[in-house]
PDB file with one MODEL, atoms N, CA, C and O in Angstrom:
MODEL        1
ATOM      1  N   UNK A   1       2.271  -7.714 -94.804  1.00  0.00           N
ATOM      2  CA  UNK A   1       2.755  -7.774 -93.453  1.00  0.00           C
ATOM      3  C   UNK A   1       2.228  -9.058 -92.816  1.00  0.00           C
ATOM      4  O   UNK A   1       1.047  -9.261 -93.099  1.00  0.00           O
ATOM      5  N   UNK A   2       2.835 -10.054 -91.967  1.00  0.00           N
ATOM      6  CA  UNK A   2       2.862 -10.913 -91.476  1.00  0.00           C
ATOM      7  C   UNK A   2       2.505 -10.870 -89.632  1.00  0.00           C
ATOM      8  O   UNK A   2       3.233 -10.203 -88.897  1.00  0.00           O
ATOM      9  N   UNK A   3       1.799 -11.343 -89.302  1.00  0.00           N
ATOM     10  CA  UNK A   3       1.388 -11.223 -87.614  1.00  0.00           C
ATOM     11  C   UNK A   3       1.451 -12.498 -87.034  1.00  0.00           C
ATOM     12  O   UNK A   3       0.632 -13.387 -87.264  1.00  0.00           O
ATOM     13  N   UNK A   4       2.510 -12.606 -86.208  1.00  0.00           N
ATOM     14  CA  UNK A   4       2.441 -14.036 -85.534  1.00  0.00           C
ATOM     15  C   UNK A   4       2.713 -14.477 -84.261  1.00  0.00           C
ATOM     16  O   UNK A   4       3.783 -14.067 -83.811  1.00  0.00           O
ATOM     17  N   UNK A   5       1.974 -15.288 -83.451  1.00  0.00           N
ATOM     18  CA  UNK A   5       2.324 -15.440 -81.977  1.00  0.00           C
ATOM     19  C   UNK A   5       3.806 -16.625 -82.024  1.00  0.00           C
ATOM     20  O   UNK A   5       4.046 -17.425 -82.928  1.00  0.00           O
ATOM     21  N   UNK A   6       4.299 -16.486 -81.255  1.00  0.00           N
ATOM     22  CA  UNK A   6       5.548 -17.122 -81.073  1.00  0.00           C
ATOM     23  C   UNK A   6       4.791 -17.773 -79.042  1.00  0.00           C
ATOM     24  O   UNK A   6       4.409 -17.052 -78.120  1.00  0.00           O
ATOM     25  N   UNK A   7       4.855 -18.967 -79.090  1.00  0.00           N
ATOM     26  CA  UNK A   7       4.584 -19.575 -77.547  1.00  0.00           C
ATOM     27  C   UNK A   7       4.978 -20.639 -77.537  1.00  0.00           C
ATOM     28  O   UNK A   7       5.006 -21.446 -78.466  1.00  0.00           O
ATOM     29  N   UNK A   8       5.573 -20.832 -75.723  1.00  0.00           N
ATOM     30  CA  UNK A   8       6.287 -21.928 -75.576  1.00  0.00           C
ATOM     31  C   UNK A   8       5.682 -22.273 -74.122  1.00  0.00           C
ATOM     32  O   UNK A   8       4.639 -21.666 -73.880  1.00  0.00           O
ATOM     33  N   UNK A   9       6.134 -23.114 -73.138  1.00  0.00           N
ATOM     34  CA  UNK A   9       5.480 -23.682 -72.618  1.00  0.00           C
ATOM     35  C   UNK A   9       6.298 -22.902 -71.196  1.00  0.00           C
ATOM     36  O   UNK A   9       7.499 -22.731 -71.402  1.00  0.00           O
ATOM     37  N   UNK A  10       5.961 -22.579 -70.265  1.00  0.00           N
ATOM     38  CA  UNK A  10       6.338 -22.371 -68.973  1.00  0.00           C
ATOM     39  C   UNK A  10       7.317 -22.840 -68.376  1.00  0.00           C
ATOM     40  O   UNK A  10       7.371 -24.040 -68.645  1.00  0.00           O
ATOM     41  N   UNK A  11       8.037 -22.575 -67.781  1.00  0.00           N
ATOM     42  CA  UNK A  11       9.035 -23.263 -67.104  1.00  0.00           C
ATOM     43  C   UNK A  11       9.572 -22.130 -65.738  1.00  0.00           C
ATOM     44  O   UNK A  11      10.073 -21.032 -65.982  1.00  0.00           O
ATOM     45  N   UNK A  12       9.361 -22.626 -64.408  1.00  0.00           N
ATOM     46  CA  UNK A  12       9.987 -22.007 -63.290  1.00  0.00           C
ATOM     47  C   UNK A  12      11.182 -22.536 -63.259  1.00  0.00           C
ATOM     48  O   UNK A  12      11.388 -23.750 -63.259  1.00  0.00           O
ATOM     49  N   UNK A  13      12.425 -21.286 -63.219  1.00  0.00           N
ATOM     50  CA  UNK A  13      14.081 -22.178 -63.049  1.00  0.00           C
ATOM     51  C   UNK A  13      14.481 -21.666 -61.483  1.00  0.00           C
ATOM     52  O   UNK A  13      15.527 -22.045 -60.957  1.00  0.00           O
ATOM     53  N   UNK A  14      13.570 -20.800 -60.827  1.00  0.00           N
ATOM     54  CA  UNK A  14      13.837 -20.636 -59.464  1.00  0.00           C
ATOM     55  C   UNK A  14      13.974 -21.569 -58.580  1.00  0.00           C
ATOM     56  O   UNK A  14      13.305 -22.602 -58.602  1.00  0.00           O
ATOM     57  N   UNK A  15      14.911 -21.284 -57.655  1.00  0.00           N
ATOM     58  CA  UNK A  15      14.781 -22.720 -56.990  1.00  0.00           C
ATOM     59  C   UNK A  15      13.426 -22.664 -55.624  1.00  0.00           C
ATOM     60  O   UNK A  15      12.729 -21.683 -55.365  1.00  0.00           O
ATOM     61  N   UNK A  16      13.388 -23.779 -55.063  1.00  0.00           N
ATOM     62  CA  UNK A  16      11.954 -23.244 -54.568  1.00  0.00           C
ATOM     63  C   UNK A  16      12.595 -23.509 -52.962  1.00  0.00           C
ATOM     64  O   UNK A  16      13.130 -24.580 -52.675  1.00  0.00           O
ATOM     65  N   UNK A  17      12.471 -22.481 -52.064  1.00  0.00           N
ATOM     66  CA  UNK A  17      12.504 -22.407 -50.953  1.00  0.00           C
ATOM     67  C   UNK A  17      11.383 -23.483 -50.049  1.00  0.00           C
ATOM     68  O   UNK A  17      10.181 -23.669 -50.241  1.00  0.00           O
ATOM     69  N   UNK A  18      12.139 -23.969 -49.203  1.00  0.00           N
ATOM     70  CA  UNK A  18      11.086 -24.910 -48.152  1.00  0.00           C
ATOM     71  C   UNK A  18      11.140 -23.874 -47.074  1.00  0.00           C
ATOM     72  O   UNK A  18      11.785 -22.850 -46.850  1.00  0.00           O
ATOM     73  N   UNK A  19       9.677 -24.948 -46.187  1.00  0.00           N
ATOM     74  CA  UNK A  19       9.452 -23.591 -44.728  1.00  0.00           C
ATOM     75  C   UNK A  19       8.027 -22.839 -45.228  1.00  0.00           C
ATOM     76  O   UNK A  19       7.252 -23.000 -46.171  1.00  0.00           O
ATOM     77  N   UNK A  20       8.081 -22.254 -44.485  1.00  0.00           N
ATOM     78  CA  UNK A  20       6.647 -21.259 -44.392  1.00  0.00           C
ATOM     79  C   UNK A  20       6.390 -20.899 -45.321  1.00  0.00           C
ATOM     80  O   UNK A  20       7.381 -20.605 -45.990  1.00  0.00           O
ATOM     81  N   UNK A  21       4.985 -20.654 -46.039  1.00  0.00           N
ATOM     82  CA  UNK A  21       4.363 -20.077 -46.887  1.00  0.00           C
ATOM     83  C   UNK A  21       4.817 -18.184 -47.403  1.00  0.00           C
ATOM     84  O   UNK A  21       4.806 -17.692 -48.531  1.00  0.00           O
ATOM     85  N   UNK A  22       5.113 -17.640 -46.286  1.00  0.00           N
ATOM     86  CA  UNK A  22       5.079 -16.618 -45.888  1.00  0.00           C
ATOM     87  C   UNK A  22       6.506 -16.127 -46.241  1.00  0.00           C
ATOM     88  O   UNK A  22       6.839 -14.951 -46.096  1.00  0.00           O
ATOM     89  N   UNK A  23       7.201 -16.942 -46.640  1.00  0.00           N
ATOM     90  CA  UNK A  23       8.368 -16.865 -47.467  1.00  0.00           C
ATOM     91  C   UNK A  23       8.613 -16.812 -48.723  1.00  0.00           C
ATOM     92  O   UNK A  23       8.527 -17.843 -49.391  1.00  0.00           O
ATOM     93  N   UNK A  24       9.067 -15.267 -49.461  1.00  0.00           N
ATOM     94  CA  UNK A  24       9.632 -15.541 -50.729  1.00  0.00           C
ATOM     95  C   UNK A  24      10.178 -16.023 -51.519  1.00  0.00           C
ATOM     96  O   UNK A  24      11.348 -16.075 -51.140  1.00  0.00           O
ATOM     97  N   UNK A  25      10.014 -16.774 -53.172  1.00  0.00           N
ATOM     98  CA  UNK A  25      10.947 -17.282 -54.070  1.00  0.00           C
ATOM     99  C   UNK A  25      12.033 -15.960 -53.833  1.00  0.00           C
ATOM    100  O   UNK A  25      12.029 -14.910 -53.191  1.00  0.00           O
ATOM    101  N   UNK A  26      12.840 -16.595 -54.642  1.00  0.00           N
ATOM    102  CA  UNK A  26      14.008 -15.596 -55.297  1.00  0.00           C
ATOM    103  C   UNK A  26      13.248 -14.951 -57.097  1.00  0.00           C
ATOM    104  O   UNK A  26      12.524 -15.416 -57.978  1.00  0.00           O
ATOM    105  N   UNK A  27      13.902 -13.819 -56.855  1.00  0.00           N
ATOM    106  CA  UNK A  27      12.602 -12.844 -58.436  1.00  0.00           C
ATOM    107  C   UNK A  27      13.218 -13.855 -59.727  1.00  0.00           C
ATOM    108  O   UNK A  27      14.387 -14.232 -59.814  1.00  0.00           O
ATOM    109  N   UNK A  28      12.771 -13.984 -60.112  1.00  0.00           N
ATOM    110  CA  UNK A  28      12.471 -14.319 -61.844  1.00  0.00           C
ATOM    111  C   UNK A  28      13.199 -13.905 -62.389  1.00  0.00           C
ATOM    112  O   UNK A  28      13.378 -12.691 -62.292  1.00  0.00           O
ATOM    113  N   UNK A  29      13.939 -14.623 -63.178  1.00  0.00           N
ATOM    114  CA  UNK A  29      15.372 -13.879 -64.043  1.00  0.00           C
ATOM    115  C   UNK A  29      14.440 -14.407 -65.721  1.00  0.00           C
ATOM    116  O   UNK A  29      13.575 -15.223 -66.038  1.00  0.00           O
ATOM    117  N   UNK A  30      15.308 -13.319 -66.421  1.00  0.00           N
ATOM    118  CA  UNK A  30      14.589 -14.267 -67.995  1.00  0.00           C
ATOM    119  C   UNK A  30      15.347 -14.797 -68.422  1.00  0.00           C
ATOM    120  O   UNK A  30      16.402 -14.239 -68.724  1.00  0.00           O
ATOM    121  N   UNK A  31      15.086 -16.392 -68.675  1.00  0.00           N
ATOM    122  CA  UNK A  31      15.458 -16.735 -70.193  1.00  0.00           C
ATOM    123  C   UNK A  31      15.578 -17.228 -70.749  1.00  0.00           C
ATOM    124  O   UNK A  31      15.629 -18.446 -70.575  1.00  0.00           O
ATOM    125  N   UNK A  32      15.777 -16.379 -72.343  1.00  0.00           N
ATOM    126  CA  UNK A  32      15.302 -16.868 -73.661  1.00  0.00           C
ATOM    127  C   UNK A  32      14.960 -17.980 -73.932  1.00  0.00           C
ATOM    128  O   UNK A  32      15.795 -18.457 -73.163  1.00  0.00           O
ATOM    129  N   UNK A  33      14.352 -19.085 -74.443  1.00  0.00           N
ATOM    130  CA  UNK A  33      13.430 -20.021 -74.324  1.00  0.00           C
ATOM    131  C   UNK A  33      14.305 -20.478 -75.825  1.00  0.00           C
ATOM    132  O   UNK A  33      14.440 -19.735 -76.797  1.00  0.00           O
ATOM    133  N   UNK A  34      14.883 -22.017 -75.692  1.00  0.00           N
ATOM    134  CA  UNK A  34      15.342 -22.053 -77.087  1.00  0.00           C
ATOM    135  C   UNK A  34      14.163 -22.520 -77.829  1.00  0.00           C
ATOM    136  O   UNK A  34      13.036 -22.997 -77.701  1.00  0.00           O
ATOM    137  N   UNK A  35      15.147 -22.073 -78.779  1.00  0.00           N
ATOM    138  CA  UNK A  35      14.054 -21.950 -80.731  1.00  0.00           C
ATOM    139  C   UNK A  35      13.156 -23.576 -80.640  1.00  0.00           C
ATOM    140  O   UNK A  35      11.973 -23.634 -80.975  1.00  0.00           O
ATOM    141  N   UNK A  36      13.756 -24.544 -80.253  1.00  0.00           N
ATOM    142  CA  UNK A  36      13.353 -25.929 -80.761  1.00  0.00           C
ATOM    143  C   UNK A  36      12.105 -25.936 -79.931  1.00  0.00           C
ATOM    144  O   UNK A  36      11.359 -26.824 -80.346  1.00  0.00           O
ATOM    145  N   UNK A  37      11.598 -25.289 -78.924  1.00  0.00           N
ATOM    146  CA  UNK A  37      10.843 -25.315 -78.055  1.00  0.00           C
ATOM    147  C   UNK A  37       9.532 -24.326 -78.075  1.00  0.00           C
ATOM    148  O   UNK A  37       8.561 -24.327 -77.318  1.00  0.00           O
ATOM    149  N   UNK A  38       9.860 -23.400 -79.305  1.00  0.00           N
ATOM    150  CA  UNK A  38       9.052 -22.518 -79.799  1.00  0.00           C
ATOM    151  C   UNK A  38       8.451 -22.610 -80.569  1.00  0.00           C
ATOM    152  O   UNK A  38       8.993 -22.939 -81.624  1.00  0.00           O
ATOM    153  N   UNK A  39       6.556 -22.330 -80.571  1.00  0.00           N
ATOM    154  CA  UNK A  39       6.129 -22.604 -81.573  1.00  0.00           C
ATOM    155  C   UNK A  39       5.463 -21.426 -82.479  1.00  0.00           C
ATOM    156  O   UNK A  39       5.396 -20.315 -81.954  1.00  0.00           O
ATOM    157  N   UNK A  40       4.945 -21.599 -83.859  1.00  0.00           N
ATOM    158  CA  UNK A  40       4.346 -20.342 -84.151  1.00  0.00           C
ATOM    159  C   UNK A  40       3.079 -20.425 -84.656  1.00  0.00           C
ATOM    160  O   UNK A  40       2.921 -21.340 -85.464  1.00  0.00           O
ATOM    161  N   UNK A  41       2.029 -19.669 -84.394  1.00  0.00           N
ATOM    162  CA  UNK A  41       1.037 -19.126 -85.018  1.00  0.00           C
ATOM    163  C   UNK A  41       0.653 -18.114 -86.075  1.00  0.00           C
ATOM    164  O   UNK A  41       0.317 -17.040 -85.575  1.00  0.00           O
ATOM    165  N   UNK A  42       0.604 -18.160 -87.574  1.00  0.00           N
ATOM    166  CA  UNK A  42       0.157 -17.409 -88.212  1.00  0.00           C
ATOM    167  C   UNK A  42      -1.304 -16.618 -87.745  1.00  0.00           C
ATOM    168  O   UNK A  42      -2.165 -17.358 -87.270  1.00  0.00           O
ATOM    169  N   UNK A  43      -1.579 -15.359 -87.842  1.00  0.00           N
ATOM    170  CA  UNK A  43      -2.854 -14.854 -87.652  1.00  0.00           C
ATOM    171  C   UNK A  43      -2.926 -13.703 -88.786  1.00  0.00           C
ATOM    172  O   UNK A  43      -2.069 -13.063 -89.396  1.00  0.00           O
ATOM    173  N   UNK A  44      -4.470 -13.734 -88.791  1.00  0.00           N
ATOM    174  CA  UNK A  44      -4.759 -12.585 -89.919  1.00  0.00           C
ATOM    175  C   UNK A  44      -4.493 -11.120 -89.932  1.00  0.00           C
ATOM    176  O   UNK A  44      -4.325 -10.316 -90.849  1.00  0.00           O
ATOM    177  N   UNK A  45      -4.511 -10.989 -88.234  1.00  0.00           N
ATOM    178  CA  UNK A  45      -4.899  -9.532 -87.715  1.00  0.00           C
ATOM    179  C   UNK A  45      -4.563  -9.736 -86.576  1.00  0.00           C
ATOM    180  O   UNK A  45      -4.464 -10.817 -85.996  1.00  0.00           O
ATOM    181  N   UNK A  46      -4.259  -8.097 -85.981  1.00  0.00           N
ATOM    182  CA  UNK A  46      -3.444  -7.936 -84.345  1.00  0.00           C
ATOM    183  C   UNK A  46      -4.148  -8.207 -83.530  1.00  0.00           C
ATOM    184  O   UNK A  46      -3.591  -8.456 -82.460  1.00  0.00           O
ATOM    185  N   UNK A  47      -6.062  -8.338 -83.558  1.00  0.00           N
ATOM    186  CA  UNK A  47      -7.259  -8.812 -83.142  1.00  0.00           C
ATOM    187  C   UNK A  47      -7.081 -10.598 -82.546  1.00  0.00           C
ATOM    188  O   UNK A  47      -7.039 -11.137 -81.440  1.00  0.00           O
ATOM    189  N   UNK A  48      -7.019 -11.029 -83.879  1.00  0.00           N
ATOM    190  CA  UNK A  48      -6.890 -12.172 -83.828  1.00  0.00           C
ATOM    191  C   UNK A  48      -5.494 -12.792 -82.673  1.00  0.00           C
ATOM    192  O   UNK A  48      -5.675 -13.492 -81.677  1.00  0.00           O
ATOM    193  N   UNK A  49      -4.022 -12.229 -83.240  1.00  0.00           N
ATOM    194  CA  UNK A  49      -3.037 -12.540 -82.495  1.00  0.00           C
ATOM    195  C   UNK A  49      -3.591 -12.273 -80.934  1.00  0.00           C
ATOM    196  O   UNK A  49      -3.838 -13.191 -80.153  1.00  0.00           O
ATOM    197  N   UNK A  50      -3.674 -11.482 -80.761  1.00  0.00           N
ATOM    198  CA  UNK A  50      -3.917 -11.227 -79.309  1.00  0.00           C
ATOM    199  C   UNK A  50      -5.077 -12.066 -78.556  1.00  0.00           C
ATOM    200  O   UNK A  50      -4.670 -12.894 -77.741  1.00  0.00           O
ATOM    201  N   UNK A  51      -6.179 -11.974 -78.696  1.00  0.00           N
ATOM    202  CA  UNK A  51      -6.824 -13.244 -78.740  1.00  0.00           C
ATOM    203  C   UNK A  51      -6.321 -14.627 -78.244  1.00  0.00           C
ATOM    204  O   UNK A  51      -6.597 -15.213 -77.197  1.00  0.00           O
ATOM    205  N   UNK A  52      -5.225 -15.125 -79.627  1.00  0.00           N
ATOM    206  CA  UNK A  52      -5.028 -16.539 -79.267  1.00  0.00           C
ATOM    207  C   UNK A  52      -3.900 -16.343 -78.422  1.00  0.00           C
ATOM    208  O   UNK A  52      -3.665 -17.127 -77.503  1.00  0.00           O
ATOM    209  N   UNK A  53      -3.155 -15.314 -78.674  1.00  0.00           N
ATOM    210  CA  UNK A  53      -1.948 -15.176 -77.047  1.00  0.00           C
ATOM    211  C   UNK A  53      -2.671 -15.508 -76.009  1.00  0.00           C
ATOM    212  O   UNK A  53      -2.528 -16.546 -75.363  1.00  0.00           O
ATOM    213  N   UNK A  54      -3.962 -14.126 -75.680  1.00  0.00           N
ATOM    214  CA  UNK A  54      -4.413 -14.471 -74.111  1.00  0.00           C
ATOM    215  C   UNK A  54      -4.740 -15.776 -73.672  1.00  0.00           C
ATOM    216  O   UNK A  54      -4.331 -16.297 -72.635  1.00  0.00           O
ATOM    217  N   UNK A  55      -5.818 -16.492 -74.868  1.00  0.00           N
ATOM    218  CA  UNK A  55      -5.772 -17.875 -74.997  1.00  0.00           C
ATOM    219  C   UNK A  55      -4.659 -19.153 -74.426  1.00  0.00           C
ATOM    220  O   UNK A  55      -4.970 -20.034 -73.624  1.00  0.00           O
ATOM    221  N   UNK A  56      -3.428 -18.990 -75.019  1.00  0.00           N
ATOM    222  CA  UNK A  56      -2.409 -19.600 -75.040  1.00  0.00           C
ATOM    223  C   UNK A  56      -1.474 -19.420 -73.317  1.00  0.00           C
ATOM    224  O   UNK A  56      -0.804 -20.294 -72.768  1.00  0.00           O
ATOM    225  N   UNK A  57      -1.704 -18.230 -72.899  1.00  0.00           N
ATOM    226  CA  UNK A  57      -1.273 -17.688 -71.459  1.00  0.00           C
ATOM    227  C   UNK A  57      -2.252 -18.338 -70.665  1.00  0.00           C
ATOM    228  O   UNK A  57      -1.838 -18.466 -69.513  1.00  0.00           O
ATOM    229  N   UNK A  58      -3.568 -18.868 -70.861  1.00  0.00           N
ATOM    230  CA  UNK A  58      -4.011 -19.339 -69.623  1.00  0.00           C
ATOM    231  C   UNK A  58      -3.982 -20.355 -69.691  1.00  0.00           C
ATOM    232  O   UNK A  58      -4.492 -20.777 -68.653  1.00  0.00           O
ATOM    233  N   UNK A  59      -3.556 -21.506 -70.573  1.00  0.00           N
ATOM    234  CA  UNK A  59      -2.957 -22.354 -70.541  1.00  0.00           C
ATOM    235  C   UNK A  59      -1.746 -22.855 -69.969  1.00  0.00           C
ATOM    236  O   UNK A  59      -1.555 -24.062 -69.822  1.00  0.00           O
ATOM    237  N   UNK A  60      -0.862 -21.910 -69.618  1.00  0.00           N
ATOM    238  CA  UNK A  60       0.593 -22.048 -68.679  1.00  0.00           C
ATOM    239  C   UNK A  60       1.640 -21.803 -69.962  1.00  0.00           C
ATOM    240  O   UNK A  60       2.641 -22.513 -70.055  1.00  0.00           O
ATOM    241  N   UNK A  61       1.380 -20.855 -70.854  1.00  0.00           N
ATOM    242  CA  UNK A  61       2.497 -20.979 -71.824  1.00  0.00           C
ATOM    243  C   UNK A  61       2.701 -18.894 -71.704  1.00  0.00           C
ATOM    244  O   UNK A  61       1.950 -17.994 -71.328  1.00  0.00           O
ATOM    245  N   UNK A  62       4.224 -18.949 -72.296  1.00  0.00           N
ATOM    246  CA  UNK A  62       4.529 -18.052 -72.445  1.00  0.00           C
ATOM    247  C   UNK A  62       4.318 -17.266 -73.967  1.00  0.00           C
ATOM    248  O   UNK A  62       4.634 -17.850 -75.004  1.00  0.00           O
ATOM    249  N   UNK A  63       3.855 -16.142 -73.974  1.00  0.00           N
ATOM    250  CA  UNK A  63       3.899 -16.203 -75.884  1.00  0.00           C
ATOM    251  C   UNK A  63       4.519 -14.518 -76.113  1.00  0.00           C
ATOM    252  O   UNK A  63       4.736 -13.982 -75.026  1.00  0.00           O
ATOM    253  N   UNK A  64       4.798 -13.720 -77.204  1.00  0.00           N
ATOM    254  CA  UNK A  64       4.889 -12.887 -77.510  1.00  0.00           C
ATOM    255  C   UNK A  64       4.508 -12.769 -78.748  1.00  0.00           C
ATOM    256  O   UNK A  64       4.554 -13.892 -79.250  1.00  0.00           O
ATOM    257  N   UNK A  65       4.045 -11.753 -79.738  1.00  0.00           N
ATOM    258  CA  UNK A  65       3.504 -11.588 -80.812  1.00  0.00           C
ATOM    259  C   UNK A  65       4.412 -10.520 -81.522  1.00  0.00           C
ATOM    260  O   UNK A  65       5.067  -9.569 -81.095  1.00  0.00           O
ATOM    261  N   UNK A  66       4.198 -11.049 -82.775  1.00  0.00           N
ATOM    262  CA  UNK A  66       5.836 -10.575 -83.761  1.00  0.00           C
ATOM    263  C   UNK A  66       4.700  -9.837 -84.884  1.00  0.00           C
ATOM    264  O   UNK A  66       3.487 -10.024 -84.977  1.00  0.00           O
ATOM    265  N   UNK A  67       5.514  -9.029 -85.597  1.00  0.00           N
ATOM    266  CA  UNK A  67       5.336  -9.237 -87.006  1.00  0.00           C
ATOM    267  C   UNK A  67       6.097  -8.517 -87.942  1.00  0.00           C
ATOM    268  O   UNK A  67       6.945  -8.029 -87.195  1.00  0.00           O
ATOM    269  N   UNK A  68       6.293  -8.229 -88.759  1.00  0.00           N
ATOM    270  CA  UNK A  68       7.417  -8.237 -90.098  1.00  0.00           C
ATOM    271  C   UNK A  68       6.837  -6.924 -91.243  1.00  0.00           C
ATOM    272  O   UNK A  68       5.881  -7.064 -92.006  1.00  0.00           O
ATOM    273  N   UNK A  69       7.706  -5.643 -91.110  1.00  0.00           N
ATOM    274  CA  UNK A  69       7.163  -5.044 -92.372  1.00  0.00           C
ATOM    275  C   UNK A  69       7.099  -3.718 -91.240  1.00  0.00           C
ATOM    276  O   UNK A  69       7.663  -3.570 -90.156  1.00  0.00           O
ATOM    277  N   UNK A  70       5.752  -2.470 -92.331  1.00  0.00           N
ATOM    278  CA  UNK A  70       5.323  -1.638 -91.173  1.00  0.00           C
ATOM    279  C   UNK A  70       4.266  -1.235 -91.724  1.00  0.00           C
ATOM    280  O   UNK A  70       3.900  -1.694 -92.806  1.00  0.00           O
ATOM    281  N   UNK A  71       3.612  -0.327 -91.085  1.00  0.00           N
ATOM    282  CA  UNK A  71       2.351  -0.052 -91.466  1.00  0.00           C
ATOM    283  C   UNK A  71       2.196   1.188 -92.611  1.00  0.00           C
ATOM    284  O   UNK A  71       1.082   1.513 -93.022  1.00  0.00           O
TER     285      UNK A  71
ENDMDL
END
């Protein structure tokens, strides 16, 4: 079985309202992040993946963690 983070880099596509602080964006729509822009991480263990996700999120990137097979 294979465990791997998949992360890409952030991107806001909202448009950004001017004016007061006290004013809402418009909500967050998703999406999908193309492939060319995605990168991957092999890891040993779901320990490890998770780890370098949280890692990788406070950096400003988006990630999700995959893996292949079952237990």
């Amino acid at each position: 079985m294979n465990i791997w983070v998949e992360y890409w880099k952030s991107k806001d596509h909202r448009s950004h309202i001017e004016g007061s602080h006290a004013q809402m964006k418009e909500n967050a729509e998703w999406i999908e992040p193309d492939p060319d822009d995605i990168f991957k991480r092999f890891c040993q263990n779901m320990e490890d993946a998770v780890r370098f996700a949280r890692s990788m999120e406070k950096s400003g990137h988006l990630t999700r963690i995959k893996q292949d097979g079952s237990y």
